[in-house]
C-alpha positions in Angstrom: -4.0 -12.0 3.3 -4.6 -8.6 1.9 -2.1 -9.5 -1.7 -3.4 -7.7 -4.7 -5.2 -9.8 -6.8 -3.7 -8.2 -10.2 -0.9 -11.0 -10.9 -3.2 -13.0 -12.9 -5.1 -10.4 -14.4 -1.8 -8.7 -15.3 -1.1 -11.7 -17.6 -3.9 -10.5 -19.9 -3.6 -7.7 -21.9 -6.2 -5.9 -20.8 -5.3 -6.1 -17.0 -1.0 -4.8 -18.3 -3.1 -1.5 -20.3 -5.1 -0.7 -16.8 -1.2 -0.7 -15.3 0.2 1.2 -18.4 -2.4 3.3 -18.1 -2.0 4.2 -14.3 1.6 4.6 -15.2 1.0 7.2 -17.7 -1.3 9.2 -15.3 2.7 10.8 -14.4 2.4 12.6 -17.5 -1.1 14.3 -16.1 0.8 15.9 -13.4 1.3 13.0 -11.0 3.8 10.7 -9.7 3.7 7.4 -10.9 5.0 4.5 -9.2 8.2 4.3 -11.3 9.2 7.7 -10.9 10.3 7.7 -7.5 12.5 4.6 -8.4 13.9 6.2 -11.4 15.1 9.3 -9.7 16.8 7.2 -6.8 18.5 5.2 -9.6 19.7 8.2 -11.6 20.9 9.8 -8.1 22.9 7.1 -6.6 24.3 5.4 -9.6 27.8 6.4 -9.0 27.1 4.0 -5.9 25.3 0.9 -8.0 28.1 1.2 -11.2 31.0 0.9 -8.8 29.7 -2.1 -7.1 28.9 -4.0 -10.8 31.4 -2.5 -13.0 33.0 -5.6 -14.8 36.5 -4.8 -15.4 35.4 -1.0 -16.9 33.3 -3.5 -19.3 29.7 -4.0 -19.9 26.6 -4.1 -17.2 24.3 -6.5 -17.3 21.1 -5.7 -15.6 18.3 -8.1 -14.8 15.1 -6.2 -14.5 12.2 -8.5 -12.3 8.7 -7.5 -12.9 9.7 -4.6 -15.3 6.7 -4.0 -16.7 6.8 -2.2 -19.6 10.6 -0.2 -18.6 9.6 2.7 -17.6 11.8 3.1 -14.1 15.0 1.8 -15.6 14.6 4.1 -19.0 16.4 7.0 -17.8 19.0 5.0 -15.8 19.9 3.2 -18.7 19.8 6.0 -21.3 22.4 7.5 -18.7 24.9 4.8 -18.5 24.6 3.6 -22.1 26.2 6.4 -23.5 29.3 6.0 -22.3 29.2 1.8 -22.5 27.6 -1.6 -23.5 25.0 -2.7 -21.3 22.8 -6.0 -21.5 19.4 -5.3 -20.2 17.4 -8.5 -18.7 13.6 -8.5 -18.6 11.8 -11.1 -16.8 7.9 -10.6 -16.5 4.7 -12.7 -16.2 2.8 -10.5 -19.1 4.2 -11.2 -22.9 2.0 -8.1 -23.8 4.4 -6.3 -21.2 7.4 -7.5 -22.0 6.4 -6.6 -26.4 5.8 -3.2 -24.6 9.2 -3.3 -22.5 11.3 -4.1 -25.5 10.0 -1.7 -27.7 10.5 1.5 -24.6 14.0 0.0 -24.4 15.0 -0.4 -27.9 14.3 3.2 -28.7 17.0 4.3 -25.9 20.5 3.4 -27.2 22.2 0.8 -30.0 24.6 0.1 -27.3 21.7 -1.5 -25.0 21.4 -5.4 -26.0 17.6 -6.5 -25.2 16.4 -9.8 -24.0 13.5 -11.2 -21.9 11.5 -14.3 -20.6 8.4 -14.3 -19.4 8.3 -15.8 -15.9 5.9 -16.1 -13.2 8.4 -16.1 -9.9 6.0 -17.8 -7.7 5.0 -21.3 -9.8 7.6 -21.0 -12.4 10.9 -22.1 -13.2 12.2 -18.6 -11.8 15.5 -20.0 -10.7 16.3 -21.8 -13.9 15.4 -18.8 -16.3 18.2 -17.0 -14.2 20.7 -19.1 -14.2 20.1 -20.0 -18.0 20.6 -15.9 -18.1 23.6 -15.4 -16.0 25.4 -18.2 -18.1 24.5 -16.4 -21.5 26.2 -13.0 -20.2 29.2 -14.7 -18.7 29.3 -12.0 -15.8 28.9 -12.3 -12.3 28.4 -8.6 -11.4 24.5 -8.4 -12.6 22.6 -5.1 -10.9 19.2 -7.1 -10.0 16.2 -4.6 -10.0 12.9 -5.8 -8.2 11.2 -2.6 -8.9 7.7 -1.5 -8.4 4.4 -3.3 -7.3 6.0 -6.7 -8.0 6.9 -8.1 -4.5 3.7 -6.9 -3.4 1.6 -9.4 -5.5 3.3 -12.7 -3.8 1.5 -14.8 -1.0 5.0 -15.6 0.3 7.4 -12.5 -0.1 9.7 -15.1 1.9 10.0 -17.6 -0.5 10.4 -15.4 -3.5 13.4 -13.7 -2.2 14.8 -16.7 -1.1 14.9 -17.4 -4.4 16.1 -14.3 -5.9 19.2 -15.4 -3.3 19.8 -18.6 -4.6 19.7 -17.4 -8.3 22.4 -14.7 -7.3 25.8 -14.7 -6.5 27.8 -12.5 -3.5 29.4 -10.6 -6.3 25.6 -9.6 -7.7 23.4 -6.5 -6.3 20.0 -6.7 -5.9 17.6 -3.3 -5.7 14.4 -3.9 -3.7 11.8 -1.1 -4.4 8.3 -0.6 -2.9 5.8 1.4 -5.0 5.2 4.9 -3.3 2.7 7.4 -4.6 1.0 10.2 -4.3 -1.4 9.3 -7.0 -5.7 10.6 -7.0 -8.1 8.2 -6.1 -9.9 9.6 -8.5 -7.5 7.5 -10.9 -8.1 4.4 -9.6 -11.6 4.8 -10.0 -11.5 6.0 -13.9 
């Protein structure tokens, strides 16, 4: 069906440090695949805040795939200085998301971290976000689907279907599509 056959392998830690790894390879002079998402985040949020401001109050964000943060850390070391946000991580990896909190936590006191590891094919995907959206009492959440993620499903279909169903009309969802320019020659290493 031509999927990428890293979801699985992903899990492990060694697959997440061959992702981290090719997500570092920005810092070597070439773009990563969160780069390009973090710069369209950083120059439209004037559009994203006004659609999920909560009464001038906090933003929660749910963040699906985030791998280890990179993409949202600039975003959200924007917006937290001026106000509370609650930051969301849902990921199949438990080495990604240890990696994820520890990027996020360094950013700002006024970011509250939390996370569940979730696999939004054969899991309880729908439950873990409704169990989420009832802890933060808010239904204005920014959804991020960021990334490689949507391109590792068999049925991209059925897993926003269900991203639809866990949401409300008053939520926002961003879907990104990883774009790079990166070397072969990386892939390869």
């Amino acid at each position: 069906k031509g999927d990428l056959p890293v979801k699985y392998s992903y899990k492990t830690e060694n697959g997440a440090r061959f992702w981290i790894d090719l997500e570092n390879a920005s810092e070597k002079g070439y773009e990563s695949f969160s780069d390009y998402e973090s710069n369209l985040l950083l120059k439209n949020e004037h559009i994203y805040l006004k659609e999920i401001k909560n009464n001038g109050q906090e933003i929660v964000i749910f963040d699906f795939g985030s791998g280890e943060g990179r993409s949202i850390e600039k975003f959200l070391e924007k917006i937290s200085k001026t106000q509370k946000v609650f930051y969301h991580s849902f990921d199949i990896s438990k080495f990604i998301l240890e990696k994820n909190k520890i990027r996020i936590s360094k950013i700002s006191k006024n970011i509250e971290y939390d996370s569940t590891i979730v696999d939004f094919e054969s899991g309880n995907f729908f439950e873990e976000v409704a169990k989420a959206k009832l802890k933060y009492h808010n239904e204005n959440i920014l959804g991020l689907f960021f990334g490689n993620t949507i391109g590792n499903f068999t049925s991209i279909p059925n897993i926003l279907q269900k991203v639809m169903e866990a949401f409300s009309s008053k939520d926002r969802l961003l879907i990104g599509i990883a774009r790079s320019k990166l070397n072969n020659k990386i892939w390869l290493k």
